[in-house]
Every structure is written in structure tokens, then in C-alpha cells.
N, C-alpha and C positions, 0 to 999 in steps of 0.2 A: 504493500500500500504506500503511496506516496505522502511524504511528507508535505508535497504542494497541494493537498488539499484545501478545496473551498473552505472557509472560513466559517459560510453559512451551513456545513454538514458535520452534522455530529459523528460520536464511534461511541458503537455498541462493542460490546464483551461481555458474554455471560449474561447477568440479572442487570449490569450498571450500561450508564451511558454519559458518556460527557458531553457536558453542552458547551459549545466553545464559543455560544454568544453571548451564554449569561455567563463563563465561567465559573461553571460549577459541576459537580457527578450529583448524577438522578440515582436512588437505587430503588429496591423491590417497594421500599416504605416513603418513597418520600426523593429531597434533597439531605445529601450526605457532608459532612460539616469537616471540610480540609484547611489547612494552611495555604497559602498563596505559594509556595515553595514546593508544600506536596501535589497541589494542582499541577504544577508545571512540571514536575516531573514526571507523575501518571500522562499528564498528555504529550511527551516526549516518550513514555515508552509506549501509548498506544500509537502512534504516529510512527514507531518504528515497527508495529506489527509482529512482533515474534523476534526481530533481531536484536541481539546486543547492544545494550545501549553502553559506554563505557563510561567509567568515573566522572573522567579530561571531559568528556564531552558534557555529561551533567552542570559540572562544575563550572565551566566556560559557557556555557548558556543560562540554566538557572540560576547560578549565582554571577553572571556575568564576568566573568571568569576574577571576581576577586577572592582573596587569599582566606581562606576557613579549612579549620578542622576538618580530617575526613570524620569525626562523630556526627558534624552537620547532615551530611547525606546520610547516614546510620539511622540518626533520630527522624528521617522524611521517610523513610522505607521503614519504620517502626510504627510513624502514622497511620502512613496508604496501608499496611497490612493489616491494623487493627482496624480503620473504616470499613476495609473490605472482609475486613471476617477473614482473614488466611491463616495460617500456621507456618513461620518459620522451617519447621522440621519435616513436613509433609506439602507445600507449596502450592495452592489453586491458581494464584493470580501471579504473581511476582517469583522470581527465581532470580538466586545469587549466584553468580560465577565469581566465585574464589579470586579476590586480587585482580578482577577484571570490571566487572559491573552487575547489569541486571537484563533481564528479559521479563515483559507481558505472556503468560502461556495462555491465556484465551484467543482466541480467532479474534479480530477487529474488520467489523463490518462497521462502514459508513452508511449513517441513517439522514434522510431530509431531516433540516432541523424544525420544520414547519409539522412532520409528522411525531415530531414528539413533543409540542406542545400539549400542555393541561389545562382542563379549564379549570382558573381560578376563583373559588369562591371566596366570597367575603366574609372575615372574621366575624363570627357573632357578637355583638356591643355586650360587654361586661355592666355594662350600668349606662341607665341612657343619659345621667350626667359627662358622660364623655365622648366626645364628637366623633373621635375615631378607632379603628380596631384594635393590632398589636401595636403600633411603633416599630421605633427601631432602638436596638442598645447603643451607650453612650459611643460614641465615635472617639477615635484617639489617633491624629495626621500628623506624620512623620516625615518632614519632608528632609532637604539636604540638610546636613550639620556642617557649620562652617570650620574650615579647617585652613582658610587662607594664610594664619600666622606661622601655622606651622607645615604646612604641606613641602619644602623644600625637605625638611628632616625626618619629616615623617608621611610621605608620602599616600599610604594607607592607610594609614590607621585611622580617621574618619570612617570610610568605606566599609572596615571590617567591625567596626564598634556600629555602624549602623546595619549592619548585616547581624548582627548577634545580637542586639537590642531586640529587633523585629522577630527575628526569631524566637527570642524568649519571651516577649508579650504577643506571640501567636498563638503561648500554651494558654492563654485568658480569654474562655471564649466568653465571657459575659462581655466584650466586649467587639467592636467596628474599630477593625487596624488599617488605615490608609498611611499608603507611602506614597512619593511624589512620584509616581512612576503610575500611579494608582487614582490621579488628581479629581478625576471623572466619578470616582464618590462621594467628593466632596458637595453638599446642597448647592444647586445654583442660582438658588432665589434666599442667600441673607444664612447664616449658621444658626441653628436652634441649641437649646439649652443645656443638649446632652454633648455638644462637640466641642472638644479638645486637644491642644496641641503641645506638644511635645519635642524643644527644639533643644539643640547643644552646640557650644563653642569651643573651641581647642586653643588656645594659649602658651606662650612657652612662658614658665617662670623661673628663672635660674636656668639652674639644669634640670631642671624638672621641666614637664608636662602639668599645665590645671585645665580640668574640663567644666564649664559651667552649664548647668541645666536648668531648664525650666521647664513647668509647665502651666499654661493659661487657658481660658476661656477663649475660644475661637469668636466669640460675639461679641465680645466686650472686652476682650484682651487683658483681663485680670489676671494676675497673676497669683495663681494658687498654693505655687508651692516650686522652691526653688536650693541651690546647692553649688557647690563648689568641690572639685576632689581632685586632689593629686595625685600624679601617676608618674611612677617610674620610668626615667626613659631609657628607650629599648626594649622594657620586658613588655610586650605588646599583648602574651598570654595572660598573663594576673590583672595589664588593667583595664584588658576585655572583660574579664571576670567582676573584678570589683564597679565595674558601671553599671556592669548589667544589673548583680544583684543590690546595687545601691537603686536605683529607676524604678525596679518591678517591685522589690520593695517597702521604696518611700512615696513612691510617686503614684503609683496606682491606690494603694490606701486613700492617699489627699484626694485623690478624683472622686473616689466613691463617695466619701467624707462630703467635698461640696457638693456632690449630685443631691445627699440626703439634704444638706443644708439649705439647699434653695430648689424646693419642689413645691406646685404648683397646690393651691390651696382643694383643688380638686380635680382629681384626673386627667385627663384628654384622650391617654392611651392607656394599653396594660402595661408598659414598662412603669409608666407615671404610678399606676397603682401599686405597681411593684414597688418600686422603690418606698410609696409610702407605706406602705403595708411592713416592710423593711423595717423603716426607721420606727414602728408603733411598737413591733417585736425588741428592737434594739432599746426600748426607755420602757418595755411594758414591767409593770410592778406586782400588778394581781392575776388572781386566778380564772376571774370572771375575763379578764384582759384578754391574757393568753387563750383564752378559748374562742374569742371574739374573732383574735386572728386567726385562728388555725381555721374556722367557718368561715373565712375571706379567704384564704390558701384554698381551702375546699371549692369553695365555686368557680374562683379563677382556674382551676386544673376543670371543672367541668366544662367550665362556659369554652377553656383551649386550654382540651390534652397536649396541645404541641406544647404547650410554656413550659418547658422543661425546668426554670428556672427557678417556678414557685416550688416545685417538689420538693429541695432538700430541706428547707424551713419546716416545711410541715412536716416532716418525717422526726425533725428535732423535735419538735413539741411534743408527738406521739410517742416518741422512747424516752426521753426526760420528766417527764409527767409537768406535761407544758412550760418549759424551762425552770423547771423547782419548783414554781409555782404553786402548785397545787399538788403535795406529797401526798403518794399511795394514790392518784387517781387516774392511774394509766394502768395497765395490764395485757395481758397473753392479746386482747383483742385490736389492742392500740400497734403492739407489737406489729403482729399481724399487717396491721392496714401500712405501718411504714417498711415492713421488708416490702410489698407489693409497691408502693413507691418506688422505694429504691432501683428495683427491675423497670417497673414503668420507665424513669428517668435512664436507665443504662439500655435502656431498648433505644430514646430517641437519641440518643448519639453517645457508642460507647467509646468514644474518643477525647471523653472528656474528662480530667483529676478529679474533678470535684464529684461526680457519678459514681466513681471508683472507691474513692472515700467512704461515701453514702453508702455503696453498695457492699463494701469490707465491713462495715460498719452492721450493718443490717444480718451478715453472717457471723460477725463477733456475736450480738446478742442471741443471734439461734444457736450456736453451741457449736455452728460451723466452721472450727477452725481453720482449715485448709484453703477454704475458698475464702475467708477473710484474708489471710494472709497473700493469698493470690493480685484480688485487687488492690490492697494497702502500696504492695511493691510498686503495680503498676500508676497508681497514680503517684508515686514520686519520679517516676520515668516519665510522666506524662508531664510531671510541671513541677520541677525542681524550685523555682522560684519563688513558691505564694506561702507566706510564712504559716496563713490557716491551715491548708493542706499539712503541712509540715506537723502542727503541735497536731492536729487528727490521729493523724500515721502515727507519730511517736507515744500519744495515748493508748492506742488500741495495741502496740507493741508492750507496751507495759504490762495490758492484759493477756498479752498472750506471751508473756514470760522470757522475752526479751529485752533485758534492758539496755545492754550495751546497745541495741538498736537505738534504740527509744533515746539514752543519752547522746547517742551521736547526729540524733536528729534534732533536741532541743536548743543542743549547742551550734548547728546550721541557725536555726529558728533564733538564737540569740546574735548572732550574725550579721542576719538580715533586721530585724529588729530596728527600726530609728531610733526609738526611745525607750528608754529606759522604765519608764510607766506604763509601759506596753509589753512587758519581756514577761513570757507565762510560768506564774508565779507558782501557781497552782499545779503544775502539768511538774513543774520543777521539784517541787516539795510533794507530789506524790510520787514519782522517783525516788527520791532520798530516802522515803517512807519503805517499800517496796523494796531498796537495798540497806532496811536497818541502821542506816544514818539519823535515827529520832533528831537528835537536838539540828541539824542543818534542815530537816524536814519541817522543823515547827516553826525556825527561825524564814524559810523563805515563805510558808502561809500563814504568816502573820501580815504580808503586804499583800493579801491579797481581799481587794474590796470592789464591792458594786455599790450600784444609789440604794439607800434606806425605802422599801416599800408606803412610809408612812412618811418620811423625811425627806423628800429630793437633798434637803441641804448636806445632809448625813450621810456615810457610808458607814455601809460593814462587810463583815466575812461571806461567801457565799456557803452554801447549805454544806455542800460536800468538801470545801476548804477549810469548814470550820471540825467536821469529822476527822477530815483527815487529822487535822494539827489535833485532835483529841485520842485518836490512837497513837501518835509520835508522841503525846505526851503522857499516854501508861507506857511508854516505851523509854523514856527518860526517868517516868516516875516522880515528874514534878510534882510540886507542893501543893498548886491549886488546881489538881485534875479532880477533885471534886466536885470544883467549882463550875470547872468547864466541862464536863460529864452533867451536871445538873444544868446550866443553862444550854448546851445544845440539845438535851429531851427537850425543854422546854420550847425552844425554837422550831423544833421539830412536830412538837405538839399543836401552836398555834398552825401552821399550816398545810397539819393535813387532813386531806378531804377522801379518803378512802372511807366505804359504809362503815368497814368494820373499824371499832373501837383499836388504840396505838398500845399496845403492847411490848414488853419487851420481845416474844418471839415474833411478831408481826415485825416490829422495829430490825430484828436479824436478817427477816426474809427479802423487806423492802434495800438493805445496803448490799444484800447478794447478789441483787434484779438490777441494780442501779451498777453493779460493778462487776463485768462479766469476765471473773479469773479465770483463765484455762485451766491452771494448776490445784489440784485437789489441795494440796498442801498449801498451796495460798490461801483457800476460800479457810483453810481450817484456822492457819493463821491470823489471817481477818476477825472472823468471829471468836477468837480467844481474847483477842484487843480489844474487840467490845463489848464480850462478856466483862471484862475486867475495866471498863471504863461503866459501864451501865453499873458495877456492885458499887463504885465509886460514888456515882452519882445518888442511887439508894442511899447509902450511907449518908447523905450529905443531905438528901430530906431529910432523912429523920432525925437528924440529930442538929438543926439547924443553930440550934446555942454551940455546939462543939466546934461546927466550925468556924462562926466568929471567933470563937477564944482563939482556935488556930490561926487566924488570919492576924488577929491580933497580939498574938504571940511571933508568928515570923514576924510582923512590922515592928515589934522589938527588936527583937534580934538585929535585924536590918539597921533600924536607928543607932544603935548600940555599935554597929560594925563602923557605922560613918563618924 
């Protein structure tokens, strides 16, 4: 088949077909959700038909022949394989030749593109408060980075730190990645409220390299959030690395951050609802709250199963017992409805981290270890960058008795990290829990806080942050785990809404459900720490004159020391 085919004719193989006028692959269910990079490669090996396509030639056309890792090409045939359902080791679609390239093994037949059009129906209105159907996700245009200061010395190094940027916020599919090469997605009638841009400058300082970024408002050229980084000069590997994960980072956080921050007082599309539906979940305090959302997540997924996006929220609420909210009032049934989730969203496109997450996620609580762990891996393959994914993965690693994992993922996650008031405190300190380090366990969830339910002004511990630093402290054998054995029942009491009455064995059952150990000898360990934090706390009812005297006996002591 020739590669001078019309323009206007697609190619079939197999179930898919690429459309080369909308650039995109159709498959059995739908549009199939690729990288700009992986595009162009499936369409360079369907366009060559069965024959070898070679690295040199990839790499000189799809990446115009500038200078990148061969993992770059690795990570585009790890893509195409996973959209298209293939196997590595048994091959349907793509075949590797050893040190040479690849081949398409399907037939490629050229199709009229006029006979694969569909007809397109119109999204059904979510609320008739809003004018139009889905939307579009926030847009992020990346066009050239200036490199004029330094281009005599470093010739590349723009090109390739722009080639690797795009690459890594390609793994974000919540969002529209325009490159200047790409111009023709940009609105041609004025930028709406979700487009953003994303420029950078190259400088020499001394003997150093500084690169400065920004990123703004395409409509109003605000600037949202901005930086400075020095780079090494010469080592062109580390400080591709450090941009990148400085950008995907800090920079995508701030975009989301202003998206919630200036959203429209009511709807227009479903992303608009999304997002506020987002931010109601991210400040919601109560029980009734959280339920309100998960019945707004429920109708959006009816009103449009394709919103792949509302699924993993609502699935958190259904295993969480509506983010803490509302303790002991989720169960086997809630379960249920968010493993079907999880699959739902990993049916619409299993090429995405965050699905992978969800759906490891969803096999950790079934007891299905193997296949948990299966997608956990893959979504850090899938999107090494997004520091959420990260603390996910090294969570659900904790519970499946990995730590060294788990710790070498939080210290990635502390990496990327901007700030300091943001580093997962909680994720950290059940770690050190988990490897019997009690007193570094108690010491890093003691900073861990959210708003006061009754107090926006207030913070405090979260439910299961405040558990944990209560088992690290029978584990220390602090002075005042009475104290704090008797105010986390109580804490626990006030908010839960399961029929049956809170018991200690009910109290056992519900930190079992809430925390799904692989290890028998953990679940046994678990419950010995709260057996013996629960006698603690007994104690300390009843005999509440003893323990003022103690309280006020160490405050002796203490004064007496000073």
C-alpha cells in the first residue's frame, strides 16, 4: 500500500480504523484515546502495510528527527499496545524486530472516509440550567520555548525539553494538549475559560543554565503560576528530568486549583459541572453532603456513561463511607456498585493511570491481590508524573505488604511535591506504622489536618490519621494513650451512621473493611493494637478522676524537670 495515499481515505485493520481527517482511531466501542506521538506512529506503520518500519525512520519523522531516548519510542508502542488490547509476548497488532523496529501484522485496507462517518447524536442536557452538552477539558498550548540566548551553546536543548515536557503531560488525559505545530485547536473566535498556556525561557546564568516558566490564562493573560530552575550545563539528561517533573508537578496542580477557583456560578456544560461538583466534594464537611454529591456523580454517569471522569469520585465515596463522613455506612453493597465503576471507567479507555489506580484499587478491597497489583504497576508506567497516582500506588502497596515499594514511591511523591504543606503526611506515618517505627509514625500524623466539620476556621486530624497515631502510640506506650484511645471512640462515635449500634467488635470489623491487609499477620497485628488501645480507653472512662490525677501528676513532673 502506498504511503501517497489520499489524505481523504482512511485504513482499516482488524476491528480499528484510523481517521486521518479527524486524527484519531475508531474502534469496536467508540473513539480510542492516543497521544499525538502514538497517532503518528500507528499511522506510519499502517501506511507501511506489513513492512518494517525502522527506529531512524520513527524517530526522524515522528519526532522530527530530534534527539530523545530510545524509552521515548518504548513508552509509544506500550501505549498503541495497551489501546489496542495486544500482548507483548503473543502479538495481534504490532511486532518487534529485535534492535531493528516494528511491523502492523493486520492487512490494511483503505476505507472512503465518507463511509465511515457516524451519525452524531447530541449529548442529552444534564440540567436544563445549562445551554450546552459535554464541553471540552481545560486546554493546555504549548507552543515554541525561547531558547534564543542560548541556542549557540546549546543548541537542542529547547527542542528536547519540549519534546519531553509534551510527552509527559500527554500521560494527563483530563486534559487538551496543543502544540504549535497543533495551532488549529486553538478557539478561533476569543479563548474560553478553560485555556491555558504554558511557555518557557532558556537563559545562561554564569555557567549555568536558568529556565523560567510560566503558566497563564490564554484570555486574560494572568499569570497563574510561575518559576525559575537551574540546570546544569551539559548534563542535558537530569535537567530534562528535573523540568519535567518540576511543570507536571507544580504547574498542573495550579491549573486545576484556578479552574476550581473561578467557575461559573452555574453550569453551561458537564465539565462546568464537573468541576463544581469537584470542588463541593473537595470542602464537603457532612454526611448528608457527601451523599448529595455522590447523587450528582450518579446522574451525570446516567445522563453520559461516556464521562469517564465522574466515575473515580464516586467510587471514592462508595469505599470510604463517603469520604469519612459518614462511618459504618457503606458496605459489601456500596463495594459492589464501585468495583462495577471501576471496570465501567477501565472499559472507556484502558489507557489511562488514573483507571488503573481505580481499578487496582477496586481488587485490593475484593481480596484480589494479583490483579490489584497488576494494574497499580501499570499505572505508574502509565504516568510516572502525577504525584496522586503516586501516594494511590504506594498506599495500596502498603497493603499488600510491600513497603520498600510503597517507601520508594513516597519519597518520588516527596520529590515532586512543591510544598511542603502538601507532602502526604499521613501515607508517611502509616508507613513508619506498618515498619514498627511508632514514635516517627506519631511524630509525622500529628501534621496531618483537614477543615473542622463545625469550624471552617479550625483544623484537625483526619479519622484514620488520628487511628493510626493511636496505634503508634500503644506502640510507644505513651502517657496519654488513654487519653487518645478515649477521644478517638468518641470521635468515632459522633459520626457514625451505620443501623447497628458502635461496639467494640463492630469498631474491629469497620478498621478491617477500611484497611485491606493482604497479610494475615498484619490484620492480626492491627487488631492487637486496638485491642490494647480500646482496654486503654475503657480504663480511662471509668476511672475518669485517675486520670486527671495522672495528667496532673506528669504536669508535675514536667514542671519540676524545667
Amino acid at each position: 500500500m502506498s504511503t501517497e495515499a489520499n489524505y481523504g481515505t482512511n485504513l482499516a485493520f482488524a476491528d480499528f480504523t484510523i481517521d486521518r481527517a479527524d486524527e484519531r482511531l475508531l474502534g469496536p466501542s467508540g473513539p480510542v484515546k492516543l497521544g499525538n506521538k502514538a497517532y503518528r506512529v500507528l499511522l506510519m506503520l499502517a501506511e507501511h502495510d506489513g513492512r518494517l518500519l525502522t527506529k531512524d525512520a520513527l524517530f526522524s519523522s515522528v519526532w522530527d528527527g530530534t534527539i530523545v531516548s530510545e524509552s521515548a519510542l518504548t513508552s509509544v508502542i506500550k501505549e498503541l499496545r495497551h489501546a489496542l488490547g495486544d500482548d507483548p509476548k503473543s502479538p495481534r497488532y504490532i511486532e518487534s524486530v529485535y534492535g531493528r523496529g516494528y511491523r502492523l501484522l493486520p492487512p490494511v485496507d483503505p476505507v472512503e472516509a465518507v463511509a465511515q462517518r457516524r451519525p452524531r447524536t447530541a449529548p442529552r442536557a444534564f440540567s436544563d440550567k445549562m445551554a450546552s452538552g459535554l464541553g471540552a477539558p481545560p486546554l493546555l498550548y504549548l507552543g515554541a520555548f525561547d531558547d534564543l540566548a542560548v541556542r549557540d551553546s546549546a543548541p537542542h536543548l529547547a527542542a528536547v525539553v519540549r519534546e519531553e515536557i509534551l510527552f509527559a503531560l500527554s500521560r494527563f488525559r483530563d486534559i487538551r494538549l496543543v502544540s504549535d505545530q497543533m495551532a488549529t485547536a486553538l478557539p478561533a473566535k476569543g479563548y474560553g475559560e478553560r485555556d491555558y498556556q504554558l511557555s518557557l525561557r532558556l537563559v545562561h546564568d554564569g555557567s549555568s543554565l536558568r529556565a523560567f516558566t510560566r503558566l497563564c490564562r490564554l484570555a486574560t493573560r494572568a499569570i497563574i503560576w510561575a518559576d525559575n530552575i537551574q540546570l546544569s550545563d551539559g548534563q542535558l539528561g537530569p535537567n530534562v528530568d528535573r523540568l519535567v517533573r518540576r511543570i507536571a508537578a507544580a504547574a498542573l496542580p495550579r491549573m486545576q486549583d484556578d479552574l476550581l477557583g473561578n467557575l461559573p456560578a452555574q453550569p453551561h456544560d458537564v465539565y462546568d459541572l464537573y468541576f463544581l461538583t469537584r470542588l463541593k466534594m473537595r470542602g464537603q464537611t457532612s454526611y448528608a453532603a457527601a451523599r448529595e454529591i455522590a447523587a450528582t456523580w450518579e446522574t451525570m454517569i446516567e445522563e453520559h456513561p461516556n464521562f469517564a471522569l465522574a466515575y473515580p469520585p464516586l467510587a471514592r465515596l462508595y469505599d470510604t463511607d463517603y469520604c469519612y463522613s459518614g462511618l459504618g455506612s457503606t458496605g459489601e453493597a456500596e463495594r459492589r456498585r464501585a468495583y462495577e465503576l471501576a471496570h465501567r471507567a477501565f472499559a472507556l479507555d484502558p489507557t489511562e493511570s488514573h483507571f488503573h489506580t481505580m481499578k487496582g484499587w477496586s481488587h485490593l478491597w475484593a481480596g484480589e491481590w494479583l490483579l490489584a497489583r497488576q494494574h497499580l504497576d501499570q499505572a505508574l508506567q502509565l504516568n510516572p508524573y502525577n504525584e496522586r497516582r503516586l501516594v494511590e500506588v504506594a498506599t495500596a502497596l502498603m497493603y499488600l505488604d510491600d513497603l520498600d515499594g510503597a517507601a520508594n514511591l513516597l519519597q518520588r511523591c516527596l520529590d515532586l511535591t512543591p510544598f511542603v504543606t502538601e507532602a502526604p503526611y499521613e501515607e508517611q506515618g502509616f508507613l513508619y506504622l506498618l515498619s514498627g517505627d511508632y514514635e516517627r509514625a506519631v511524630e509525622q500524623l500529628s501534621l496531618v489536618r483537614r477543615d473542622h466539620p463545625d469550624d471552617l476556621a479550625r483544623t484537625q486530624p483526619t479519622v484514620m490519621s488520628e487511628l493510626y497515631a493511636l496505634l503508634a502510640a500503644v506502640g510507644v506506650q505513651l502517657p496519654d494513650l488513654p487519653e487518645r484511645a478515649e477521644h478517638w471512640r468518641r470521635s468515632v462515635a459522633a459520626r457514625w451512621c451505620a443501623p447497628d449500634p458502635l461496639t467494640d467488635e463492630r469498631l474491629k470489623q469497620w478498621v478491617l473493611f477500611h484497611n485491606p491487609l493482604k497479610s494475615a499477620a498484619r490484620r492480626s497485628w492491627l487488631v492487637d493494637l486496638l485491642e490494647r488501645a480500646m482496654a486503654a480507653g475503657r480504663e480511662a472512662e471509668r476511672n475518669p478522676g485517675r486520670e486527671r490525677n495522672k495528667r496532673f501528676e506528669r504536669l508535675s513532673v514536667t514542671v519540676g524537670m524545667l
